[in-house]
Every structure is written in C-alpha cells, then in structure tokens.
Residue frames as a rotation matrix with the C-alpha (Angstrom) as fourth column:
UNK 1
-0.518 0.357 -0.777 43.39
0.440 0.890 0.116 -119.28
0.734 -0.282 -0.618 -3.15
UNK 2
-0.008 0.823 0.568 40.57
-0.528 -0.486 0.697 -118.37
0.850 -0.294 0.438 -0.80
UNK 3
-0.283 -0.126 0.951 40.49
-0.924 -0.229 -0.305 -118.47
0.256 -0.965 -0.051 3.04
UNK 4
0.792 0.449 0.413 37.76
-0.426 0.892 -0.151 -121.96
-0.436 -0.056 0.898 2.72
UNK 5
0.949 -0.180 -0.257 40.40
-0.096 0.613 -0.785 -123.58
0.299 0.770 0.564 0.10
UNK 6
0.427 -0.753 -0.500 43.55
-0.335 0.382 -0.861 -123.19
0.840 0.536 -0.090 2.27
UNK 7
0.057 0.622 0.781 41.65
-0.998 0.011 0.064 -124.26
0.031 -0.783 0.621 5.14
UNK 8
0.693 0.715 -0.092 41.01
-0.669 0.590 -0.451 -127.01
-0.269 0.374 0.888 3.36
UNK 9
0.451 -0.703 -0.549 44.52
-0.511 0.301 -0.805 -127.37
0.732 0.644 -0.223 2.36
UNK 10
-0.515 -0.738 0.436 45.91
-0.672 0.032 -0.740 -127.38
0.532 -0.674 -0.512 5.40
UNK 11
0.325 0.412 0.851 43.21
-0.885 0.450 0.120 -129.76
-0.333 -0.792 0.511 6.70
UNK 12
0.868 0.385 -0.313 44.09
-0.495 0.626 -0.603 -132.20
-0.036 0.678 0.734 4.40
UNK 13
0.386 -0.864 0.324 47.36
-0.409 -0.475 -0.779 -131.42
0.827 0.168 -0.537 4.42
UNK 14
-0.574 -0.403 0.713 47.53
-0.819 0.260 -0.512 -132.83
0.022 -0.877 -0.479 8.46
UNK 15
0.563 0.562 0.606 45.36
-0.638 0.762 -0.114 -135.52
-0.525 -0.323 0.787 7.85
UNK 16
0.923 -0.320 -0.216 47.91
0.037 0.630 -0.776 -137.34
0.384 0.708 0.593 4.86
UNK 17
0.274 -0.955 0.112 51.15
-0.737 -0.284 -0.614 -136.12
0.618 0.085 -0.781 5.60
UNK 18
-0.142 -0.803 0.579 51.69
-0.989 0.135 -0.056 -138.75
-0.033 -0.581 -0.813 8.44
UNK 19
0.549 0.726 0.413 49.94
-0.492 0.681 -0.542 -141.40
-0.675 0.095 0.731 6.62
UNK 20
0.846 -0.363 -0.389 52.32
-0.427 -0.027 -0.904 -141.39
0.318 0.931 -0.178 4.25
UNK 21
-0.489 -0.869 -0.080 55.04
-0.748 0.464 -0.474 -142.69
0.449 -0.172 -0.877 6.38
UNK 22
0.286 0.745 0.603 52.34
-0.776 0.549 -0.310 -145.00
-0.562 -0.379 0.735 8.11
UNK 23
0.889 0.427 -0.164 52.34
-0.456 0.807 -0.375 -147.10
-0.027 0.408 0.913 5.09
UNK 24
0.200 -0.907 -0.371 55.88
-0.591 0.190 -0.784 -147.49
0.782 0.376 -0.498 4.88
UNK 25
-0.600 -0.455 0.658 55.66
-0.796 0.254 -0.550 -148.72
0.083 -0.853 -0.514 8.08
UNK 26
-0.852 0.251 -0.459 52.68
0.000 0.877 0.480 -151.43
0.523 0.409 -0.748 7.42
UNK 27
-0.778 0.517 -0.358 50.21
0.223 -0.305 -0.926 -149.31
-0.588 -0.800 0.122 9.09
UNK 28
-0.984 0.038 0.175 48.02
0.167 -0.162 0.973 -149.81
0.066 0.986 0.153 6.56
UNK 29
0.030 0.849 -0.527 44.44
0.994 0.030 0.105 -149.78
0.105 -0.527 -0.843 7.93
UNK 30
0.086 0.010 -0.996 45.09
0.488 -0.872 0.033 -145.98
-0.869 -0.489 -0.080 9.50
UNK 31
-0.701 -0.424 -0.574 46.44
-0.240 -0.618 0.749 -144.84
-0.672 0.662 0.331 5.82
UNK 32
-0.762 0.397 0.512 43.44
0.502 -0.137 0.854 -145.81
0.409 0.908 -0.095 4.19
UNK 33
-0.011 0.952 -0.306 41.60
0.998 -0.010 -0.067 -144.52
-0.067 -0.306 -0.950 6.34
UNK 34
0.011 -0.186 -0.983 43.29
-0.029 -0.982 0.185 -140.46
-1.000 0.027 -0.016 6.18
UNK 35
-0.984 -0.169 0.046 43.29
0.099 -0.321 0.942 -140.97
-0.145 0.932 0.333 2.34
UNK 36
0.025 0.969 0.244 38.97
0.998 -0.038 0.049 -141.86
0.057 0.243 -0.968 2.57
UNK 37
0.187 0.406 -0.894 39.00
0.572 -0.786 -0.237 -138.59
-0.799 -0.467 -0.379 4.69
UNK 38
-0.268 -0.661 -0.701 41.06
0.074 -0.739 0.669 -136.67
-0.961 0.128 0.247 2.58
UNK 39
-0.895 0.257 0.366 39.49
0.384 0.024 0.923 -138.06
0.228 0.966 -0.120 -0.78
UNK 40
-0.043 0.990 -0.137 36.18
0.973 0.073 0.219 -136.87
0.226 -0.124 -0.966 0.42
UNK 41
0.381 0.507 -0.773 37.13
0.359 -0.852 -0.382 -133.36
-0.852 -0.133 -0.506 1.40
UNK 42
-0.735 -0.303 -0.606 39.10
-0.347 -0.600 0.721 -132.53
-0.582 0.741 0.336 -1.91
UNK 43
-0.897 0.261 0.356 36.01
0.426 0.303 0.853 -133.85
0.115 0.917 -0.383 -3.87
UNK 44
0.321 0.614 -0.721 33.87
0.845 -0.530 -0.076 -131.22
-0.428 -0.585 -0.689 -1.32
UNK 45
0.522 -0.197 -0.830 35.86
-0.278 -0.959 0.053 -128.30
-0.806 0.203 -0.555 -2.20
UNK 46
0.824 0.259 0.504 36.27
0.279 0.589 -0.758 -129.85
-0.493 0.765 0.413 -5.85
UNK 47
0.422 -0.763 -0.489 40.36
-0.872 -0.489 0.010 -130.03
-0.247 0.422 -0.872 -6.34
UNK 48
0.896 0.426 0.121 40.55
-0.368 0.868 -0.334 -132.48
-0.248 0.255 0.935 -8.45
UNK 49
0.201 -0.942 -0.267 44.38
-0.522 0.128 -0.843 -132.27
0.829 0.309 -0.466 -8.63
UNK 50
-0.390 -0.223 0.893 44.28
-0.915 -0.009 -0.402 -133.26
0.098 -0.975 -0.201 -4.93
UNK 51
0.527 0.831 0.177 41.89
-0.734 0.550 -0.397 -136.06
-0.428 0.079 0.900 -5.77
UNK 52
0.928 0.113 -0.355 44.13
-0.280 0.840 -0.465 -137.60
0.246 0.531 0.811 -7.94
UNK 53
-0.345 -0.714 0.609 47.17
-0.888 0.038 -0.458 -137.18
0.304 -0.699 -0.647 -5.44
UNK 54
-0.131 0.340 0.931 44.93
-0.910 0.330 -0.249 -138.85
-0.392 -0.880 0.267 -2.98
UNK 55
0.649 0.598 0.470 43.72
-0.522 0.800 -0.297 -141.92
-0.553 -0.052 0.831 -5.44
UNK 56
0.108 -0.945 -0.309 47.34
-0.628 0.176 -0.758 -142.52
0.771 0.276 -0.574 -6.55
UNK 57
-0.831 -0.506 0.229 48.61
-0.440 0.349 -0.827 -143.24
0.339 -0.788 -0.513 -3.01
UNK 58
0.265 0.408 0.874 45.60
-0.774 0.630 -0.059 -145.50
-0.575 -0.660 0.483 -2.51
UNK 59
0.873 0.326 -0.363 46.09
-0.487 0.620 -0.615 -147.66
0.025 0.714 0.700 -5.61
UNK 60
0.060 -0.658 -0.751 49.74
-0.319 0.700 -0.639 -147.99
0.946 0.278 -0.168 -4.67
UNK 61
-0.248 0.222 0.943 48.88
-0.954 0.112 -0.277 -148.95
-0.167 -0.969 0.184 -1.26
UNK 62
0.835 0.546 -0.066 46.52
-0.498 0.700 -0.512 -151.86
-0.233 0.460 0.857 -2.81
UNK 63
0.509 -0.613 -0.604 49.43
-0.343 0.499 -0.795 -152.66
0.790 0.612 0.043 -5.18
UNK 64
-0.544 -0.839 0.002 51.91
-0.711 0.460 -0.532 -153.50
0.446 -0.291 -0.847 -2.43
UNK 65
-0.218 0.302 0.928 49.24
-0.772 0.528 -0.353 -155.54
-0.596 -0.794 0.118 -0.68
UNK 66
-0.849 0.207 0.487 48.59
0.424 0.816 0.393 -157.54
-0.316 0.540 -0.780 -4.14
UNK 67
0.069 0.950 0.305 45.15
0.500 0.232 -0.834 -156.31
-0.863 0.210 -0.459 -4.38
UNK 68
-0.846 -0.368 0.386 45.42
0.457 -0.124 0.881 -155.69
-0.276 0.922 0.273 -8.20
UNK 69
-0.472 0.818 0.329 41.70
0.798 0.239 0.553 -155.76
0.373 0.523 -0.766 -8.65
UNK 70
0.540 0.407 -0.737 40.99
0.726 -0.668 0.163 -153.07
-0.426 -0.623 -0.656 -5.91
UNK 71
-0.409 -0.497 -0.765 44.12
0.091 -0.857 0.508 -150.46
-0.908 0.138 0.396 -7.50
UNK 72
-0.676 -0.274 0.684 43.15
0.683 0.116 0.721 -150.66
-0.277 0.955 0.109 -10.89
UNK 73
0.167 0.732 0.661 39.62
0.818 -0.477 0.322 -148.56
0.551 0.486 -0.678 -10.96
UNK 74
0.722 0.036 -0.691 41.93
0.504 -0.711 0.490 -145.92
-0.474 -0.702 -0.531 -8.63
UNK 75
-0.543 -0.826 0.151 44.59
0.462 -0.144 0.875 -145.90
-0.701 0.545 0.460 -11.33
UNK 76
-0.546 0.582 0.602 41.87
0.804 0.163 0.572 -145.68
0.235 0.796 -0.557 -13.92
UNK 77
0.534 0.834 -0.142 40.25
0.800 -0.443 0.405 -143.01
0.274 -0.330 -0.903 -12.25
UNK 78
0.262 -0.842 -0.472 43.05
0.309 -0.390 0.867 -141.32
-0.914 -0.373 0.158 -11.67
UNK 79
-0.678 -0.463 0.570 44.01
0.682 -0.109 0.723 -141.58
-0.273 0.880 0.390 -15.18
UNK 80
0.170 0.677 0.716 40.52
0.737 -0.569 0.363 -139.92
0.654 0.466 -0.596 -16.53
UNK 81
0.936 0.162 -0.313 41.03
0.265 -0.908 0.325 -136.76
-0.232 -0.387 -0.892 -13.74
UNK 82
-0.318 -0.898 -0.305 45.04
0.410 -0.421 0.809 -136.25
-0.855 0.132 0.502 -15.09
UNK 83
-0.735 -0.376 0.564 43.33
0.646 -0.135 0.751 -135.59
-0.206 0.917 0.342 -18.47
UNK 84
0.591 0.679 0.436 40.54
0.620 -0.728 0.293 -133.64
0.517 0.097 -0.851 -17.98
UNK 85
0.756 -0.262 -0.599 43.47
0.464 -0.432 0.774 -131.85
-0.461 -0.863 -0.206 -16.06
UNK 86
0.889 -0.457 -0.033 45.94
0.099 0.262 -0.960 -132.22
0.448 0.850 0.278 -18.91
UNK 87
0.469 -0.800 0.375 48.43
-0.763 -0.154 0.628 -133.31
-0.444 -0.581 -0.682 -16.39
UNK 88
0.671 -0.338 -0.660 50.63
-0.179 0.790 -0.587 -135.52
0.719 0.512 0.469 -18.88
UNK 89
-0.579 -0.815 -0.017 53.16
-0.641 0.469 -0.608 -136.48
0.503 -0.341 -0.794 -16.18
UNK 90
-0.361 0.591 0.721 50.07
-0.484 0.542 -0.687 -137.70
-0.797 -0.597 0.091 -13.59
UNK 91
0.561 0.665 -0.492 48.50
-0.742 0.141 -0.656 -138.94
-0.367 0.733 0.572 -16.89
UNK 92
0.075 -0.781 -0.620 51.89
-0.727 0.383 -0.570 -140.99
0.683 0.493 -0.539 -17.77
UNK 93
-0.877 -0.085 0.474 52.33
-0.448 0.503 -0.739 -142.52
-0.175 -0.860 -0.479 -13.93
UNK 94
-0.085 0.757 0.648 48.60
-0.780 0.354 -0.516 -143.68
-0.620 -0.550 0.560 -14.32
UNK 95
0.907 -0.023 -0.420 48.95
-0.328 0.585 -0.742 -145.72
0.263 0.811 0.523 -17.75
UNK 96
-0.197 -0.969 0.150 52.19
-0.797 0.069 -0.600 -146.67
0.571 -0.238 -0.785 -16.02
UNK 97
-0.659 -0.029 0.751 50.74
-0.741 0.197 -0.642 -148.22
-0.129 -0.980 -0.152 -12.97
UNK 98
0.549 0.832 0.083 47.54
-0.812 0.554 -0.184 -149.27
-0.199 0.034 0.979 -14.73
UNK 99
0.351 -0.657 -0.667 50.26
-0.557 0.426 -0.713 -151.64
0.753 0.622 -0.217 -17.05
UNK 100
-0.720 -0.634 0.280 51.97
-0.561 0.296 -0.773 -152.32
0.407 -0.714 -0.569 -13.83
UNK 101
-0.079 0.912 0.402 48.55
-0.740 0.216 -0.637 -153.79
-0.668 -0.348 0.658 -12.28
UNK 102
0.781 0.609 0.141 47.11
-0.482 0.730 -0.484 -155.90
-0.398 0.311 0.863 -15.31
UNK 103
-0.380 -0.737 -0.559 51.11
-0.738 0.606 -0.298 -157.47
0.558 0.299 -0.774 -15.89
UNK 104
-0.838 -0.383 0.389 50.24
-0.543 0.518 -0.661 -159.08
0.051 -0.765 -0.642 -12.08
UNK 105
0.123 0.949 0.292 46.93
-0.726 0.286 -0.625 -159.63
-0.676 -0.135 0.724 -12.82
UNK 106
-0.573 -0.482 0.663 48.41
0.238 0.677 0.697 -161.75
-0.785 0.557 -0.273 -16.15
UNK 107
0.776 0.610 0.160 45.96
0.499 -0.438 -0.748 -159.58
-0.387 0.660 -0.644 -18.33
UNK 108
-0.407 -0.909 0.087 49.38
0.685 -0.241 0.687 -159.12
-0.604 0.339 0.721 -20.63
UNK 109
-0.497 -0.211 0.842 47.65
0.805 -0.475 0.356 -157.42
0.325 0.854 0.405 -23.61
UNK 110
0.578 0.540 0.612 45.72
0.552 -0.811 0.194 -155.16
0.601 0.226 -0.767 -21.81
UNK 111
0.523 -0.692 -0.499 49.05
0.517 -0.208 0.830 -153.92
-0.678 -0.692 0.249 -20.05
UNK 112
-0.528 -0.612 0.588 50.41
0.774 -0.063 0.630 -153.69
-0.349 0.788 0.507 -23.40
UNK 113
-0.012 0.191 0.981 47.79
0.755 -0.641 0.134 -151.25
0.655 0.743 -0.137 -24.66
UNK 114
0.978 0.209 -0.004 48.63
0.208 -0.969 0.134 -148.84
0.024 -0.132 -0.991 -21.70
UNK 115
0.101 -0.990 0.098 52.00
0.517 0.136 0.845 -149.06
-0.850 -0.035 0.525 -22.83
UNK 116
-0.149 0.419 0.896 51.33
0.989 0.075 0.130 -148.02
-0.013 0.905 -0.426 -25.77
C-alpha cells in the first residue's frame, strides 16, 4: 500500500470509526454525514472494497429508520461492487439485506428472487 493510500486509510479510518457507535446511539444525522465523507474519499482513491463497507452501513442505517426506499439502491449498489470484487460473503449480505428491504416494502416476490 502506498504512502497516499494509507493516508487515506487512516483518514477514513478516523472519520467512521466513531460514527459507528453514533448510530447506535441515534445520532444519526452526524453518521451520515462521516459515511458521505468517507464514501467520497474511497471513491477518490478508488477502493472499492471500502466503498462497499461504507454503502452497507448507510443502507442499514436507512433500514433501522424504515426508509426502505432510500437503502435499497445502497444495497443494490453494494451488491454490483461485491461482484465485480468477487466478494461472495459481501455479495451474500447484499442479496440478504436487499430481500430484507423489499419483505418491508411488501414487494414479496422480488425478495424472493434475492433469495434465491
């Protein structure tokens, strides 16, 4: 890893890490805002594993608030950068979640076909 890239890590790295307990705490506002940051410099210095870290923990952010309609095209996105990655576990969690999304949305069969 190069000197820019763990720069980069480590910026990123202090901008999420305390966001993550944020939400747990219902500080939600502040935690989307360190994921924007953070989705914006790992799609600068183009780590696209970091990217889909980053649009994970917004989509379930969304989910606990309900907003189905707002996680789904971060799950979905998420889902198309595990496979151009050929991360089948991050690839499994997103067709997981998407499913998990269009159950609440009441869009049963198209839950069913990322079950599937």
């Amino acid at each position: 890893m190069g000197a820019r890239a763990k720069r980069s890590q480590d910026t990123i790295g202090s901008i999420t890490q305390p966001r993550t307990s944020a939400i747990s705490w219902g500080e939600y506002e502040e935690a989307f805002q360190s994921w924007q940051s953070a989705l914006k410099i790992y799609q600068e210095v183009k780590d696209r594993a970091g990217e889909s870290k980053v649009l994970n923990n917004l989509g379930i952010a969304y989910y606990s608030l309900g907003q189905f309609t707002k996680a789904v095209p971060l799950f979905q996105q998420r889902l198309t950068i595990s496979r151009e990655l050929n991360d089948r576990q991050a690839e499994a969690y997103a067709l997981d979640s998407l499913g998990l999304n269009y159950i609440q949305l009441g869009q049963y069969k198209q839950a069913i076909a990322f079950y599937q």
